[in-house]
C-alpha positions in Angstrom: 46.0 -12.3 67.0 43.7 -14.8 66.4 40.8 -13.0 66.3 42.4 -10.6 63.3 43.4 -13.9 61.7 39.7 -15.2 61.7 38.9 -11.7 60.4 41.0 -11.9 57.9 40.1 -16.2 57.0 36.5 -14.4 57.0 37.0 -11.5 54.4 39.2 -13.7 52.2 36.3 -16.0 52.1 34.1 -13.2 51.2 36.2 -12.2 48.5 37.3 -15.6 47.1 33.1 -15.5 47.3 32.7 -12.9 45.5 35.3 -13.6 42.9 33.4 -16.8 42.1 30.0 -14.9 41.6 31.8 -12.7 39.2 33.8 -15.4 36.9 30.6 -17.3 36.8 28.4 -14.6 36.1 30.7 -13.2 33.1 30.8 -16.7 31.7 27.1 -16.7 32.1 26.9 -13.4 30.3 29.0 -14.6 27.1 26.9 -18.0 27.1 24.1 -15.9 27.0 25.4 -13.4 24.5 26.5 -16.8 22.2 23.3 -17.9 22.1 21.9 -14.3 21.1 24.1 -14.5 17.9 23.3 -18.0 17.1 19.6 -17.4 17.3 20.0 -14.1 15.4 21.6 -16.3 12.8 19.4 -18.9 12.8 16.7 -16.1 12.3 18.5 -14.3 9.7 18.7 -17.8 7.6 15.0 -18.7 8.2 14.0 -14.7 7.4 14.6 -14.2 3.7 13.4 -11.3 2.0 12.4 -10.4 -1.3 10.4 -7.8 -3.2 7.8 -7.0 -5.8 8.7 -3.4 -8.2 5.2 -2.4 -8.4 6.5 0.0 -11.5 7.2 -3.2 -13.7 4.4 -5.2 -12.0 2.0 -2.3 -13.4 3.9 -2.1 -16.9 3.6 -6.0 -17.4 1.0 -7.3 -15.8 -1.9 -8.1 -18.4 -4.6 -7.7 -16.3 -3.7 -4.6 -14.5 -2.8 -3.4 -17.9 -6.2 -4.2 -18.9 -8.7 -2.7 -15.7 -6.4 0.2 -16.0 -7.5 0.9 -19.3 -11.0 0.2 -18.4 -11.4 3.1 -15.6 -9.3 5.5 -17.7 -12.0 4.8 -20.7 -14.9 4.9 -17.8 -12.9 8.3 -16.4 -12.7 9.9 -20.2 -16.7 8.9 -20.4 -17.4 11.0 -17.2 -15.4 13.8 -18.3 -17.2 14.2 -22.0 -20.5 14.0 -20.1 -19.4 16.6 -17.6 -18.1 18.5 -20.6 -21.6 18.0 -22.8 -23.8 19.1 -19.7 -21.3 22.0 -19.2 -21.9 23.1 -22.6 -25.9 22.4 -22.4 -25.9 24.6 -19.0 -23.9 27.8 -20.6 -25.7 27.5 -23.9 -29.1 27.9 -21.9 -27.8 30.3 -19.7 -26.3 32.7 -22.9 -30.4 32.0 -24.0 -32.1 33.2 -21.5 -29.5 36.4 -20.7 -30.2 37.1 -24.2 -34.4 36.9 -24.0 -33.4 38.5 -20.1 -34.9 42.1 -21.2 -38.1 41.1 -23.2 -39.2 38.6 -20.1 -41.5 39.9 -17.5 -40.6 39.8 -14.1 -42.5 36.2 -13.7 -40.3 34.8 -16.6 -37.0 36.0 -14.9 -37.7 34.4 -11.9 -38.5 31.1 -13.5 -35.8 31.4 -16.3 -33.3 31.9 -12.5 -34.9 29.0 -10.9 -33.9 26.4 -14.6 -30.4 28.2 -14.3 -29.9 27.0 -10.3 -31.5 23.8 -11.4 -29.2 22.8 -13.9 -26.4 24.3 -12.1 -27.6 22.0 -9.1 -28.0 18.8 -11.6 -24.6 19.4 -12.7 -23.1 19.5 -9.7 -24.8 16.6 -8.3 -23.9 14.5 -11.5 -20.7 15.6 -11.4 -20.1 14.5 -7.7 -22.2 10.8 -8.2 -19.5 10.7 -11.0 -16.6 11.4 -8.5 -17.5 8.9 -6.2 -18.6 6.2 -8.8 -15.1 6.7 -10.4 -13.6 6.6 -6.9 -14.9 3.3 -5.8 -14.5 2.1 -8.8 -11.0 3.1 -8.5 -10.9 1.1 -4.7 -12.4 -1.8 -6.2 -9.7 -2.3 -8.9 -7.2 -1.9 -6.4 -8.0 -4.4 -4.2 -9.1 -6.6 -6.3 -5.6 -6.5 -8.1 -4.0 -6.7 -4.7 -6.5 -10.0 -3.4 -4.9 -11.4 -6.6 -1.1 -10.9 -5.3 -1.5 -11.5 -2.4 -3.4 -15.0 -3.3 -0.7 -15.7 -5.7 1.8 -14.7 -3.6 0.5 -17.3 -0.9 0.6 -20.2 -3.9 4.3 -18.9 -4.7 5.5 -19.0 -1.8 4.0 -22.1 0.4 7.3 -23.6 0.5 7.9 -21.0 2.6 11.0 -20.1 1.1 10.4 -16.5 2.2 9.2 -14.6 5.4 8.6 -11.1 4.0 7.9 -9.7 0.6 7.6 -6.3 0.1 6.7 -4.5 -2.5 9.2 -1.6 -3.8 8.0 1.6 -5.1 10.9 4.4 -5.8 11.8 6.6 -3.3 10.1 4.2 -0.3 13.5 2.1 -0.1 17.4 3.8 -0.3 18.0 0.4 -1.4 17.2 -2.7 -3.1 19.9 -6.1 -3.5 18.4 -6.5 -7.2 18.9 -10.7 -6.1 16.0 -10.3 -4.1 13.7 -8.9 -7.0 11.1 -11.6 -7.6 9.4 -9.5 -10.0 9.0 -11.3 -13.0 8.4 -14.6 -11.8 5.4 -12.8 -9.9 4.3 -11.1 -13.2 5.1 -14.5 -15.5 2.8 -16.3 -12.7 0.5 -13.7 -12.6 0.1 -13.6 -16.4 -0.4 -17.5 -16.8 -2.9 -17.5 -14.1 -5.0 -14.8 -15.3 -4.9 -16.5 -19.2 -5.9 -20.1 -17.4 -8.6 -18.5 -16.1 -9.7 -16.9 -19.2 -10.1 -20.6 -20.8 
């Protein structure tokens, strides 16, 4: 009898053992899962968020406004070139297809070899104009988004904000128009661009 009763004393103490582990641990658990929300909370008040629409940004910003005008008259200059040594190329070639049965056999082959050449100088010009217009094209961007992003440093170094994006239509499913920082970006923007000017 006393030997069951010290097996008994023993398995009681496991279980009041065990009992303890578990209260403790569960109180452990909703410590822990208390300070998860409260640090999500404090993250969620230090992480504000606001956005740029790039579509008004490009509508109102002077400066964009203007280098966009500039490649599209540098793009329209390419294409009346392309166009002009089009014209020169089939004008030549209608020539020579017309003088093609009085020329000797000499003539023919050199009047082939100027029709390949200028074919060959129009395609080359036309592909040193695709890639000038191209990094033109690169150059603008960046240089338009090196002035954001620098003004977007200036705007915000009171850290009021830890992410701002910049919304383009059909990139977000939505937008809290509060957040849209938008025109004080492009009023900045603007003002910066005409202090420069001066």
């Amino acid at each position: 009898m006393k030997n069951i009763l010290l097996v008994l004393n023993i398995i009681l103490l496991l279980l009041v053992g065990y009992l303890y582990y578990l209260y403790f641990s569960k109180n452990n658990k909703l410590v822990s899962d208390r300070q998860k929300a409260a640090s999500v909370t404090n993250l969620n008040e230090k992480s504000k968020v606001a956005y740029i629409d790039l579509d008004s940004l490009q509508n109102n910003y002077t400066y964009y406004k203007k280098i966009k005008a500039d490649f599209e008259r540098k793009q329209s200059e390419a294409n009346d070139e392309i166009t002009a040594m089009q014209k020169r190329y089939q004008n030549r070639a209608m020539q020579l297809q017309q003088k093609a049965s009085s020329m000797n056999q000499k003539e023919q082959e050199e009047a082939m070899q100027e029709i390949q050449k200028m074919q060959q100088d129009l395609q080359a010009r036309k592909q040193n104009i695709d890639n000038d217009l191209y990094n033109y094209n690169s150059k603008m961007k960046e240089d338009i988004l090196t002035r954001i992003q620098s003004f977007l440093k200036d705007y915000n170094r009171d850290g009021k904000y830890s992410y701002i994006f910049s919304y383009e239509p059909g990139f977000m499913f939505y937008k809290d128009s509060t957040l849209n920082i938008t025109p004080d970006v492009i009023t900045g923007l603007n003002k910066l661009d005409s202090e420069n000017k001066k």
